[in-house]
TIVO-2410 file (N, C-alpha, C; in nm, 3 decimals):
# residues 76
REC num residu      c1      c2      c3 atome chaine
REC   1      X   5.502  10.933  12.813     N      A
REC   1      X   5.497  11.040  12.716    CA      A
REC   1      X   5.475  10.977  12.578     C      A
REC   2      X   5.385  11.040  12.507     N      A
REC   2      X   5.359  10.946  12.364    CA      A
REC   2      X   5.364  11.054  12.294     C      A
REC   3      X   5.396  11.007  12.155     N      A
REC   3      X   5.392  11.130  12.066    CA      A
REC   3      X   5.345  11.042  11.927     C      A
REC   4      X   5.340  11.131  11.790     N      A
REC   4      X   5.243  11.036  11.695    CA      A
REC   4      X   5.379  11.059  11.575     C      A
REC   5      X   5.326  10.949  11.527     N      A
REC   5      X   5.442  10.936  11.392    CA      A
REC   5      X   5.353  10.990  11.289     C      A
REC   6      X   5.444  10.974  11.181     N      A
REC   6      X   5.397  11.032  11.003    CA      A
REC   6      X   5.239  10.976  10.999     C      A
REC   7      X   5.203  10.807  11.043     N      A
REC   7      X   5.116  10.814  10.947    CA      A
REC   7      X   4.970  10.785  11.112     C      A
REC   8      X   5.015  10.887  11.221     N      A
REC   8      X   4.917  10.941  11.290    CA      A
REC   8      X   4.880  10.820  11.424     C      A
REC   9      X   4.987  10.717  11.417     N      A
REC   9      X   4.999  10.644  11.539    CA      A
REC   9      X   5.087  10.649  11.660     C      A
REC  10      X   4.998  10.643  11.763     N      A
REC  10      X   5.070  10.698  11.892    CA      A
REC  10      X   5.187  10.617  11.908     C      A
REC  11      X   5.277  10.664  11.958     N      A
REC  11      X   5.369  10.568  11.974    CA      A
REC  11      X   5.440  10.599  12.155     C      A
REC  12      X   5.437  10.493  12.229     N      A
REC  12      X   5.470  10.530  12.373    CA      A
REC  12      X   5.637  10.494  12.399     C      A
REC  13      X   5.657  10.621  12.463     N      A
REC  13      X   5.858  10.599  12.493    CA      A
REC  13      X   5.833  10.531  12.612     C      A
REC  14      X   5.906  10.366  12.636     N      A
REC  14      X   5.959  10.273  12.723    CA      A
REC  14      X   6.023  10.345  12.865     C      A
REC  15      X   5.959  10.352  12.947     N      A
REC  15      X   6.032  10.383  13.074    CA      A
REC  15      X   6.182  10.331  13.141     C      A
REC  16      X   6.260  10.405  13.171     N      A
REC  16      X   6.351  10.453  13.229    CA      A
REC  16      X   6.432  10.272  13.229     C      A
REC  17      X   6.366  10.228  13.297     N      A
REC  17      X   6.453  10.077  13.325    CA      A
REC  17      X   6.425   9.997  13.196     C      A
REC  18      X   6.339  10.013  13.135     N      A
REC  18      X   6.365   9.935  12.979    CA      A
REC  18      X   6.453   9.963  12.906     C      A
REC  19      X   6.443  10.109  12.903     N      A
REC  19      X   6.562  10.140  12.817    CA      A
REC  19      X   6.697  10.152  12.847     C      A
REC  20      X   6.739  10.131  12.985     N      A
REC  20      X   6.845  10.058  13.056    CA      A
REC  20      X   6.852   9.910  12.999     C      A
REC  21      X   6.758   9.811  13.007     N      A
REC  21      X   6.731   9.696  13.011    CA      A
REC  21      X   6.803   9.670  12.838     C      A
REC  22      X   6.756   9.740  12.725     N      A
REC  22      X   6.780   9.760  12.549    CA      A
REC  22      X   6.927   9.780  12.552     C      A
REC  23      X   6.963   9.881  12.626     N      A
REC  23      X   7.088   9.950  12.631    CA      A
REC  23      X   7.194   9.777  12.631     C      A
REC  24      X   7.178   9.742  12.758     N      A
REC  24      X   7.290   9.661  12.842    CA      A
REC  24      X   7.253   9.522  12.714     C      A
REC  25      X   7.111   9.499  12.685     N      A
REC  25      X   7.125   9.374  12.541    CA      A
REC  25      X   7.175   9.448  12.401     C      A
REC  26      X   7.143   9.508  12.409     N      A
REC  26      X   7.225   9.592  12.290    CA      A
REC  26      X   7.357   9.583  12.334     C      A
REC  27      X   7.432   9.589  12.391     N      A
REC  27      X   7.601   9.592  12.449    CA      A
REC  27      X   7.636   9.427  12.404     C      A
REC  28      X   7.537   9.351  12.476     N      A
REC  28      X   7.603   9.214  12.488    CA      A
REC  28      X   7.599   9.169  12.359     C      A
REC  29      X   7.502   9.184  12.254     N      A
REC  29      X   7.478   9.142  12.087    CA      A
REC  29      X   7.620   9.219  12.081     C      A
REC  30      X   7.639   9.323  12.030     N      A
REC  30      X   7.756   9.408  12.002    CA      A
REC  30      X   7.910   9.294  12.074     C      A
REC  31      X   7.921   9.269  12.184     N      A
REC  31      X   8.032   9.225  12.224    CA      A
REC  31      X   8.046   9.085  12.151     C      A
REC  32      X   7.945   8.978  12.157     N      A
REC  32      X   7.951   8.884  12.078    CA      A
REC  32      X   7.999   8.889  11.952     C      A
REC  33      X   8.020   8.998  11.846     N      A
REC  33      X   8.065   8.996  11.738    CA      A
REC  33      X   8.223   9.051  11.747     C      A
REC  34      X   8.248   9.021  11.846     N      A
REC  34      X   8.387   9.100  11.891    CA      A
REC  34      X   8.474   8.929  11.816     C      A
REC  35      X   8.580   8.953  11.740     N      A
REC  35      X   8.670   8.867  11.699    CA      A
REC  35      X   8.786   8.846  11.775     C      A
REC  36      X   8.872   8.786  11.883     N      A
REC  36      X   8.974   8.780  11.955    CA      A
REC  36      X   9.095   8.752  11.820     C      A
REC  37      X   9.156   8.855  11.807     N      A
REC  37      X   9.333   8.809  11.708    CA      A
REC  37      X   9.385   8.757  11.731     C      A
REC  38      X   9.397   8.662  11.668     N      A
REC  38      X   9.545   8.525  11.710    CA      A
REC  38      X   9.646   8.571  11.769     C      A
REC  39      X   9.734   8.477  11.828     N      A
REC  39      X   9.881   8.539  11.867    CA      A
REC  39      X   9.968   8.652  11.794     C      A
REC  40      X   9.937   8.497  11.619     N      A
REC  40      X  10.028   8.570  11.518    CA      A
REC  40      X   9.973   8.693  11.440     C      A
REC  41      X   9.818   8.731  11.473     N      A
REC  41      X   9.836   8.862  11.406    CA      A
REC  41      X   9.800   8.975  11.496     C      A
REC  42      X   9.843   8.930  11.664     N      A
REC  42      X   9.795   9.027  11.737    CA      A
REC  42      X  10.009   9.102  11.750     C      A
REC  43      X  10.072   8.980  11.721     N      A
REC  43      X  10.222   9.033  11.700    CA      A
REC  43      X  10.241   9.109  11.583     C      A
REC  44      X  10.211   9.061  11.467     N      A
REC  44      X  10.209   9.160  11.350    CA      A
REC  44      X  10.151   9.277  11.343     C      A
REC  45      X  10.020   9.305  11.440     N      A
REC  45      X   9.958   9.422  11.458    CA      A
REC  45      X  10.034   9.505  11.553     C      A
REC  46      X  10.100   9.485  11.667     N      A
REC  46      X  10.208   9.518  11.752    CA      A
REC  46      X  10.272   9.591  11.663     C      A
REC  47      X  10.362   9.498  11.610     N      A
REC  47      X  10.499   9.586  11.516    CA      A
REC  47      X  10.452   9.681  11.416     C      A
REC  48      X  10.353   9.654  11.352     N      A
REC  48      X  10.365   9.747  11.213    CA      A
REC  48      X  10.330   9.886  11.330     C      A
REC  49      X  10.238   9.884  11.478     N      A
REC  49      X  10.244  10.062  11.515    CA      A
REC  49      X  10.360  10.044  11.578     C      A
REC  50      X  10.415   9.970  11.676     N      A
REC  50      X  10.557  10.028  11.663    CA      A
REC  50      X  10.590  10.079  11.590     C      A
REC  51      X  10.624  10.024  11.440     N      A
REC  51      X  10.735  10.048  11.333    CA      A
REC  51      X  10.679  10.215  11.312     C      A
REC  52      X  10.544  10.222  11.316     N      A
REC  52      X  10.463  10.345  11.241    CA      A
REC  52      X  10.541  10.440  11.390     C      A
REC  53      X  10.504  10.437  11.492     N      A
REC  53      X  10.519  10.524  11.596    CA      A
REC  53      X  10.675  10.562  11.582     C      A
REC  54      X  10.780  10.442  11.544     N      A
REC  54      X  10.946  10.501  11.562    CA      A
REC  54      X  10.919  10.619  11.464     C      A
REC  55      X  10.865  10.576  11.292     N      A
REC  55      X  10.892  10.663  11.209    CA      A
REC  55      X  10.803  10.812  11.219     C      A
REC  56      X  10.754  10.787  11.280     N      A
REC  56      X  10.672  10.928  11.368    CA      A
REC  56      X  10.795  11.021  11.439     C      A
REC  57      X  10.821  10.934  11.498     N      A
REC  57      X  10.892  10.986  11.633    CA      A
REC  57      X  11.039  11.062  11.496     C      A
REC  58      X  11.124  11.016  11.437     N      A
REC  58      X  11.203  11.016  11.345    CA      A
REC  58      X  11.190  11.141  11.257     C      A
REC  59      X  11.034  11.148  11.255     N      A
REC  59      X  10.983  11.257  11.111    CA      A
REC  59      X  10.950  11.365  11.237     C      A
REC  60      X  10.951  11.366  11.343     N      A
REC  60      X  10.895  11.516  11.428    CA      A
REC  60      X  10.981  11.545  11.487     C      A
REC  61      X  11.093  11.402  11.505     N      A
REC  61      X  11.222  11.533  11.580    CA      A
REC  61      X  11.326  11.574  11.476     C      A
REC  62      X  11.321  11.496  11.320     N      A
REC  62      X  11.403  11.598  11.211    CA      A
REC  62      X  11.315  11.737  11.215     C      A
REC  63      X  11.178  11.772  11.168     N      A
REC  63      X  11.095  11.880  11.162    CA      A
REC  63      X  11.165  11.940  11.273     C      A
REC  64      X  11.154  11.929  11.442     N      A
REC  64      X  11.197  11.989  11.513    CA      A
REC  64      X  11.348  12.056  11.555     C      A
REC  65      X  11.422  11.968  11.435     N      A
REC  65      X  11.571  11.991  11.458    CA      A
REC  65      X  11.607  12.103  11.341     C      A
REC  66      X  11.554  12.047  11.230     N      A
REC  66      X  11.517  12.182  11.098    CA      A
REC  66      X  11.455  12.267  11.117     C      A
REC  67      X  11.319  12.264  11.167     N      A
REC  67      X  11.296  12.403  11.218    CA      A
REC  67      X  11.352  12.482  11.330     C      A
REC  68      X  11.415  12.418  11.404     N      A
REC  68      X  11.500  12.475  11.514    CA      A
REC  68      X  11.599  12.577  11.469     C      A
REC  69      X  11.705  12.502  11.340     N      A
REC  69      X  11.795  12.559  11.290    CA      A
REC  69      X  11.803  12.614  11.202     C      A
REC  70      X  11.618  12.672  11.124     N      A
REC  70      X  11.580  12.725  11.027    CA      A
REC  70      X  11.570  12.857  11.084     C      A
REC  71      X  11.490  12.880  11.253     N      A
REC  71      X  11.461  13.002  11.322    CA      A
REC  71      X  11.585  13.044  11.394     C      A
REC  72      X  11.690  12.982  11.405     N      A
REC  72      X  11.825  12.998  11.415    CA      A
REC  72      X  11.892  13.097  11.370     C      A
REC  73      X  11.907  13.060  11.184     N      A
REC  73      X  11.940  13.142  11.082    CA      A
REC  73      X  11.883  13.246  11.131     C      A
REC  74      X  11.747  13.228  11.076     N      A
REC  74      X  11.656  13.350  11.064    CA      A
REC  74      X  11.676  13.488  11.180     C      A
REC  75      X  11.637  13.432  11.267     N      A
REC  75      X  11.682  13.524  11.397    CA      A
REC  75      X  11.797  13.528  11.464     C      A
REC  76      X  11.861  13.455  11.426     N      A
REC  76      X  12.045  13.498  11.498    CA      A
REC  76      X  11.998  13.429  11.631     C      A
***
C-alpha cells in the first residue's frame, strides 16, 4: 500500500514482518538505556514509598474515621 507525502513522493508501508522486525530493535535500543539502581539507592527508593504508602494509609483511615463520625452526628 503506498500513499504520497506533502511534497508528492510515494512512500511504501514495510510489510507485516518488518515492522515486527523495527518493533522488537526498537525494544532492544530502548532496554539498553535501562540504568540498574545500586543496592543503596534501590533501599532508599524502597523506604521513602513505604514511608509515602504508611502516611497514605494514616491520612485515609483518619478521613474514614472523621467522616464516619461526622455522618454519625449528622444522621443519628
Amino acid at each position: 500500500m503506498a500513499r504520497k507525502t506533502d511534497h508528492g513522493e510515494e512512500v511504501i508501508k514495510p510489510n507485516v514482518f518488518m515492522r515486527i522486525g523495527l518493533f522488537i530493535k526498537q525494544i532492544i535500543d530502548e532496554l539498553r538505556k535501562v540504568v540498574t539502581p545500586t543496592r543503596k539507592q534501590l533501599f532508599y527508593w524502597s523506604l521513602a514509598v513505604f514511608i509515602f504508602v504508611a502516611l497514605l494509609m494514616v491520612f485515609v483511615t483518619a478521613m474514614d474515621f472523621g467522616l464516619g463520625k461526622l455522618s454519625f452526628l449528622i444522621f443519628g
